[in-house]
C-alpha positions as CSV (number, residue, x, y, z in Angstrom):
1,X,-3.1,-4.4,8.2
2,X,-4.7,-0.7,9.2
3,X,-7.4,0.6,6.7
4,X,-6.4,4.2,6.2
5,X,-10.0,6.9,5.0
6,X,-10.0,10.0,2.8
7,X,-10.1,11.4,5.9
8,X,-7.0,10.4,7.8
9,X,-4.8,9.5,4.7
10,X,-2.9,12.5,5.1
11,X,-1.8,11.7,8.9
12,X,-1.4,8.0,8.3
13,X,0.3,8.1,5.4
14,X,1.8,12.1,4.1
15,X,3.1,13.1,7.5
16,X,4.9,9.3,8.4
17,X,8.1,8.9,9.1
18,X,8.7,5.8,7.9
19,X,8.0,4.7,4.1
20,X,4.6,3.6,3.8
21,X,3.1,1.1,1.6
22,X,0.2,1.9,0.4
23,X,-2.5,-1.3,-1.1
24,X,-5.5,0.1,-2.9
25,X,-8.0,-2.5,-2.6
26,X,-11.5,-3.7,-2.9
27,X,-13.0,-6.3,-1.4
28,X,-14.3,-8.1,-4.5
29,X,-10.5,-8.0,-5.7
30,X,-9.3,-12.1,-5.7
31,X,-5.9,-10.9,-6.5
32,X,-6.0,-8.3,-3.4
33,X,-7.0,-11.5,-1.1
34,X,-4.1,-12.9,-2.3
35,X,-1.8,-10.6,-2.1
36,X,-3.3,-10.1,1.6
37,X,-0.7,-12.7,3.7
38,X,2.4,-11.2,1.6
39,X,1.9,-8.1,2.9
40,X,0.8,-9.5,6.6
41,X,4.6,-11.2,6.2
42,X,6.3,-8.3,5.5
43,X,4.6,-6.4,7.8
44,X,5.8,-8.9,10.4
45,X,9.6,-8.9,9.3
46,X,10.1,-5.1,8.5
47,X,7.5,-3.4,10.5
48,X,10.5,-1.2,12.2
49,X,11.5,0.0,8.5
50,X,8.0,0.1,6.6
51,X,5.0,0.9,7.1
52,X,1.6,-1.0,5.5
53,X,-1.8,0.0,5.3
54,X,-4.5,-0.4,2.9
55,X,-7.0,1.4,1.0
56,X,-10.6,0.0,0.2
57,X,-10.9,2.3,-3.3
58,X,-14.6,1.8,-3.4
59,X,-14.8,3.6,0.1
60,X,-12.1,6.2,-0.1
61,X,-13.0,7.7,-4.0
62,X,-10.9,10.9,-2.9
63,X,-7.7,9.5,-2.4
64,X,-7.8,6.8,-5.4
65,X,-8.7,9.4,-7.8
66,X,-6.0,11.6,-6.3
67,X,-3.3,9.1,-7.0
68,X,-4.2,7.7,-10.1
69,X,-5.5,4.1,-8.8
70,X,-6.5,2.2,-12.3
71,X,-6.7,-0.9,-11.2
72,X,-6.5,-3.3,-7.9
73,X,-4.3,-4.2,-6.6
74,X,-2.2,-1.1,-6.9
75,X,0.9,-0.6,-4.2
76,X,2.0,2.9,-4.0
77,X,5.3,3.2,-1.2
78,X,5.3,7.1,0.1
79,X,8.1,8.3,1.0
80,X,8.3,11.9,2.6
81,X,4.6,12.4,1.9
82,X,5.2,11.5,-1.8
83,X,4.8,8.8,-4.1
84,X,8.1,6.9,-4.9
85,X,7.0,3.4,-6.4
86,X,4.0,1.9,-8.0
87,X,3.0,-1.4,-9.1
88,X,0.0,-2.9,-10.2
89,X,-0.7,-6.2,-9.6
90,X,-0.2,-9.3,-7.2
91,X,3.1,-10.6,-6.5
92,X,4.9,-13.5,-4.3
93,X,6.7,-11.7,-1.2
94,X,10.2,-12.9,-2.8
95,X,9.6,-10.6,-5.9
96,X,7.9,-8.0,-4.1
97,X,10.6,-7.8,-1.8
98,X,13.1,-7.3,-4.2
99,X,10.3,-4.6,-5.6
100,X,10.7,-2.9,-2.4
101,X,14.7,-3.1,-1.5
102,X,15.5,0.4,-3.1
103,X,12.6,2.0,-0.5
104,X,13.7,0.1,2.5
């Protein structure tokens, strides 16, 4: 999964074309590790029809506080270069991809 910066957020995620998930992240977040695979797994089966990419909050203070991040994990789907979903949380790929069926 690509690490997106306060410095290329805009690019990677704004100015996509596809929907873009967006997992704010730390690396001393147990439930981010496990929510890790699930996203590596749907990144695998609907990589034509969304995009995944992560953001380490303690690194990238910019865009977190930009987008209200609260807590990890936090998902955020873009759509358009705006935000269209969030959910906070960890969550089995079934569930999440039910989450996800109205964005994809």
């Amino acid at each position: 999964m690509a690490e997106v910066t306060d410095a290329d957020f805009a690019a990677e995620v704004l100015q996509a074309e596809l929907p873009v998930l967006v997992q704010f992240t730390a690396e001393w977040c147990g439930p981010c590790r496990q929510l890790a695979p699930v996203l590596g797994a749907i990144a695998a089966e609907e990589g034509d029809r969304l995009k995944i990419v992560q953001v380490d909050v303690d690194r990238n203070p910019r865009t977190t506080l930009a987008h209200g991040v609260l807590a990890t994990p936090t998902l955020m789907v873009f759509r358009g270069g705006e935000p269209v979903k969030s959910m906070v949380g960890a969550r089995a790929k079934r569930r999440l991809l039910e989450e996800l069926a109205d964005v994809l």
